[in-house]
N, C-alpha and C positions, 0 to 999 in steps of 0.2 A: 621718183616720187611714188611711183606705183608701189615700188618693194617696201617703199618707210610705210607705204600705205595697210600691204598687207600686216607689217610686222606686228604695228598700232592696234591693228583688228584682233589678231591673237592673242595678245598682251590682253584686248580689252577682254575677249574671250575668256579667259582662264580667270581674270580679275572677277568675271561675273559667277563663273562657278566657284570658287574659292566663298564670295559673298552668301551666295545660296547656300554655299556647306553652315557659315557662319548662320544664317538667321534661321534655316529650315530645321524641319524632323528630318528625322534621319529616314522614316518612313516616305516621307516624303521626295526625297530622295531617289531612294530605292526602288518607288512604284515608278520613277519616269524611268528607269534601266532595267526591269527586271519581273517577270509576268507570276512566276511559283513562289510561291506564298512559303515552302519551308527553305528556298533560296534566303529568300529576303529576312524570315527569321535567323537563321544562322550568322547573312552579315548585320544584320543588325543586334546580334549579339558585340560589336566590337564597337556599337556607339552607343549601348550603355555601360559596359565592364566599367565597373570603380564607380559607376555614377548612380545616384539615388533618380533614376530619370528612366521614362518608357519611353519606347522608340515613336510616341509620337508628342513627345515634348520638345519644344521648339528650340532648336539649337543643339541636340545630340546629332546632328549632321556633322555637326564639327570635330565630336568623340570618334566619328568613323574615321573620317580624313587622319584625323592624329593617330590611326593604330596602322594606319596605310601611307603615309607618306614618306617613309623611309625605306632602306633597303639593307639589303644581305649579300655580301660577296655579288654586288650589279642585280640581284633579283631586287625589283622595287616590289615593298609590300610585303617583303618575305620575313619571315620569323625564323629564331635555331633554338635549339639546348644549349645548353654550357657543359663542356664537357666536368664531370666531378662533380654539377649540380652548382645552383647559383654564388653559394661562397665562393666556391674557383673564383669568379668574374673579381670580387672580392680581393682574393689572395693573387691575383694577377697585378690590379691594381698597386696594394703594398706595395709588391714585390718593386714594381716597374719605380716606386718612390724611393722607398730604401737605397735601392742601388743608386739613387741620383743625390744619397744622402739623407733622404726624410727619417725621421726618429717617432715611430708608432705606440703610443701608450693604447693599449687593449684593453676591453673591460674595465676602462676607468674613465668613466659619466663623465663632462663638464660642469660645472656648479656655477658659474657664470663668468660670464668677460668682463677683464680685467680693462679699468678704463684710467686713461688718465688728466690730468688738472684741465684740460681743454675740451673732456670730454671723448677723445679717442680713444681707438681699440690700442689695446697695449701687453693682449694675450688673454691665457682662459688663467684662468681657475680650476682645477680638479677637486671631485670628492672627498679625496685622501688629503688635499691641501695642499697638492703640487703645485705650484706654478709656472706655467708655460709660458715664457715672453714671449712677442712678437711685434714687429712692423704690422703686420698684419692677420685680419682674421676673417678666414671663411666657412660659412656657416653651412652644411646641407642639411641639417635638421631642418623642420617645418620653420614658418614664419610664428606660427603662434610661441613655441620655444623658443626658438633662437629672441623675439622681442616682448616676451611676454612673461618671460622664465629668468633668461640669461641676462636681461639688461635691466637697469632697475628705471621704473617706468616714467621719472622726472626726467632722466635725459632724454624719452621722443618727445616729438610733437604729439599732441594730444589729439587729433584730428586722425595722425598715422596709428598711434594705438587703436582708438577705437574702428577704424576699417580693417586693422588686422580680426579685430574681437570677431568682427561682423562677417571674417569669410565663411563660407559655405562648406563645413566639412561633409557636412552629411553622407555616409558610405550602407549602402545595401551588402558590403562583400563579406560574407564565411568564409575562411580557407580550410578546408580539413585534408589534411598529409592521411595518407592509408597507407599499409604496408600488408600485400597478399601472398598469400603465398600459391598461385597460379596466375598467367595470364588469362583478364577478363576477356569471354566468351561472346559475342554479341550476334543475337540475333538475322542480323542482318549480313553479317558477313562471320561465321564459324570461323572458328579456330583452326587450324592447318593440324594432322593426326601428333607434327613432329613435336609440337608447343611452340615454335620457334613464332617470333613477330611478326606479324603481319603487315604491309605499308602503312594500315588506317589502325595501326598499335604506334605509330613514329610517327604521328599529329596529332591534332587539338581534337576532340571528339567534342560535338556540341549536342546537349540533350534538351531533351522537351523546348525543340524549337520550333516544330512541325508549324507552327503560324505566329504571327507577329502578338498577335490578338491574348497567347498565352502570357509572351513577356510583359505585353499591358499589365494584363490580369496579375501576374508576379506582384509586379508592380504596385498597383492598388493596394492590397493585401498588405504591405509591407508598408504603406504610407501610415493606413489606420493602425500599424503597431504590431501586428500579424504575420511572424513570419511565414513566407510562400510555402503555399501548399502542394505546389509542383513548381519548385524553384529551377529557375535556368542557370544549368550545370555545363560548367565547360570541364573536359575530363583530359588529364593528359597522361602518357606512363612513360616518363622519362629513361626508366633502367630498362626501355626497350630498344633504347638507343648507344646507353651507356649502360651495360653490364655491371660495371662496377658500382653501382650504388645499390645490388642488394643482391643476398646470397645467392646462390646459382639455384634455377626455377622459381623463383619469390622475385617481387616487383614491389615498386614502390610507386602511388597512383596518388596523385596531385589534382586537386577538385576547388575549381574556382566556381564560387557558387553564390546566387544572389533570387532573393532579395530578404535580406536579412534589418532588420531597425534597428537602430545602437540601443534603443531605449524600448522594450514591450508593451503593449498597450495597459493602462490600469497605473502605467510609472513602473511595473516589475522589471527584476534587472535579470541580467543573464545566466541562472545558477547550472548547476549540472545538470540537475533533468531538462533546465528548457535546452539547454547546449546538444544533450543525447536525446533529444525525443526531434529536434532539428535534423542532427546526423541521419537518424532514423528515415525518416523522411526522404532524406535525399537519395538514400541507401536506397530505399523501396523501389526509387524510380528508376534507380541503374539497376536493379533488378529488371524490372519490366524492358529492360532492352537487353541486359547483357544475366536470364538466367546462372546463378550457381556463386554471384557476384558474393554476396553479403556470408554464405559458407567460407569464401576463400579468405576471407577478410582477419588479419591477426594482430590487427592495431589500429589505432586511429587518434589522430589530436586537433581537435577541435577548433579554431580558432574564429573567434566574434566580431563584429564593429571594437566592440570594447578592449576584449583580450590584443588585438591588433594596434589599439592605442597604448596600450598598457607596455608589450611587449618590446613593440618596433618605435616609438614616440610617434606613428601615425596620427593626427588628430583626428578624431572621429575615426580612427581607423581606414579612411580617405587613402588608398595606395598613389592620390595624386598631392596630396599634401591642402587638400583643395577643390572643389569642385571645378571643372573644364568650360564652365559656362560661360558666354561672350562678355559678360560683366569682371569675369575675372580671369581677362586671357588677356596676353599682347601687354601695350600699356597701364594696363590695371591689375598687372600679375607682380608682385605680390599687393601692390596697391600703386594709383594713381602717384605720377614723377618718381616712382622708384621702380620700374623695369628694369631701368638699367643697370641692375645687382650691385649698384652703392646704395647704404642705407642712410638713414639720419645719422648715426653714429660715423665720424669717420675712421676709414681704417677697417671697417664690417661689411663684408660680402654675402648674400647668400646666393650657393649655389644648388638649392637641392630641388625638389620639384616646384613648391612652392615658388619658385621664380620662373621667367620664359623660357622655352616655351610651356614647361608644364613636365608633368609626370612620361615615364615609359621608360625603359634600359635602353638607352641611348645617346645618355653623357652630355649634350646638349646646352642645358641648362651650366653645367660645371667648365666645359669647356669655353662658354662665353664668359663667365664669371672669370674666370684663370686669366683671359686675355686682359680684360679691364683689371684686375690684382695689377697682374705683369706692367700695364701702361703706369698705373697710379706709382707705383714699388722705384720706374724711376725716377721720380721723380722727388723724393724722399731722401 
């Protein structure tokens, strides 16, 4: 009795921190474990990334936990590269189908799922006018495409349409790709005489986080329409790990950067100067840490809220498909009675972030999807 006793306790134990991730800030959080103010900024850069939310909006406890709950080769919490940069992960994937048989059309959009006299899925539709049959079909594109795009909207429920309409894309994230041709220099820790990388050149470099109080302020700024004026910049240099992604001495610098509004204040949309007077910006403040930055600098591509909708079908540019917030996690991810990655359509899956548990490279979402496929398939 004693043992079921204690077990009960830790059980309850973890169920009540788990909750507190759920309902708290993420600041809040953080001030019960944690005394240095540019500590607590830096992790709470990982419980707003992708969210239009400052670390002290209620419920980005939960954005921390989800960029921390998994693991790397037994490291819990741990992150990698991909070696060849994230298309590899990509081209892995294929790979791993093809050989088991899969037949990959590339570069050719869906135009919508093919439904039949009952209403089922019965394959897509391509651009070009192909037609792909199937028993089956699984969707990773966003919920808003996959049922708002691809199905024509008499066969949902009308109640499921409009809570898709109603998810929360909203994304503060910029991506701008650089390509220098020197490793950046950084104040804080120089450059070795040889060029060669440094250990803190093979991780996530976190800028203007020096206190919580900055990302707030980000934050603000980018609500009333304004993008950040010292925006928090995650910095990484991947071909310091992988050579091969850019000439030999020249690097290629990867900048996660936020707090960007899909929309400018006034209603202005996103044109090239406000996109390069942004850059700018961001450029200045890797300056101020890492002098000689914006000389070595011999490209760069800019990408928006919008441009990231446009390009990747992110909705709102959202790299979650979705906001992470407790309204739309768990049983209400992608909506209320359809967690369980069957839709109103039968025969229609979705497995991409937009379904549980949500956004991150970690398959998750596709691998529960794949099981339920697999259960329904035999029964067919």
């Amino acid at each position: 009795l004693l043992k079921a006793g204690l077990n009960l306790r830790k059980k309850v134990s973890k169920a009540i921190v788990v909750f507190r991730a759920l309902q708290s800030s993420s600041l809040t959080i953080l001030d019960h474990w944690f005394e240095s103010e540019p500590l607590k900024a830096t992790l709470a850069t990982d419980a707003v990334i992708g969210a239009m939310a400052s670390p002290h909006t209620p419920g980005s406890g939960y954005v921390l936990l989800h960029h921390v709950m998994g693991e790397l080769e037994g490291r819990r919490g741990a992150w990698g590269y991909v070696a060849g940069g994230m298309g590899a992960l990509s081209q892995a994937i294929a790979q791993a189908a093809t050989a088991r048989g899969a037949h990959i059309f590339a570069e050719k959009a869906v135009c919508h799922v093919l439904l039949g006299r009952d209403g089922e899925a019965q394959g897509v539709t391509l651009q070009d006018g192909t037609e792909v049959r199937s028993k089956l079909v699984l969707s990773n594109a966003s919920p808003q495409i996959t049922f708002l795009e691809l199905i024509p909207q008499e066969q949902l429920p009308k109640d499921f349409v409009q809570r898709i309409r109603q998810v929360d894309t909203r994304s503060p994230v910029t991506k701008i790709n650089v390509a220098v041709d020197r490793l950046p220099s950084f104040l804080a820790a120089p450059n070795a005489r040889n060029g060669q990388p440094l250990p803190h050149h093979q991780c996530s470099i976190h800028l203007n986080c020096e206190g919580t109080q900055l990302l707030h302020q980000a934050f603000t700024e980018a609500t009333h329409g304004h993008p950040s004026s010292r925006p928090m910049i995650e910095l990484c240099i991947p071909s310091a790990l992988d050579p091969g992604l850019a000439p030999p001495g020249c690097h290629v610098v990867s900048l996660f950067t936020q707090y960007t509004p899909s929309t400018l204040a006034g209603g202005r949309s996103w044109d090239e100067q406000a996109r390069n007077a942004y850059a700018d910006t961001v450029f200045d403040c890797i300056e101020d840490y890492a002098p000689g930055f914006k000389a070595s600098v011999i490209g760069r591509d800019i990408l928006t809220p919008p441009d990231l909708e446009r390009i990747f079908g992110l909705p709102g540019g959202n790299i979650f498909h979705g906001g992470m917030s407790l309204d739309q996690l768990y049983f209400a991810r992608p909506a209320p009675s359809y967690s369980g990655y069957r839709s109103p359509v039968p025969g229609l899956y979705l497995c991409g972030s937009g379904a549980h548990p949500g956004g991150g490279v970690m398959g998750a979402a596709g691998r529960n999807a794949a099981q339920v496929a697999i259960k329904d398939f035999r029964h067919l």
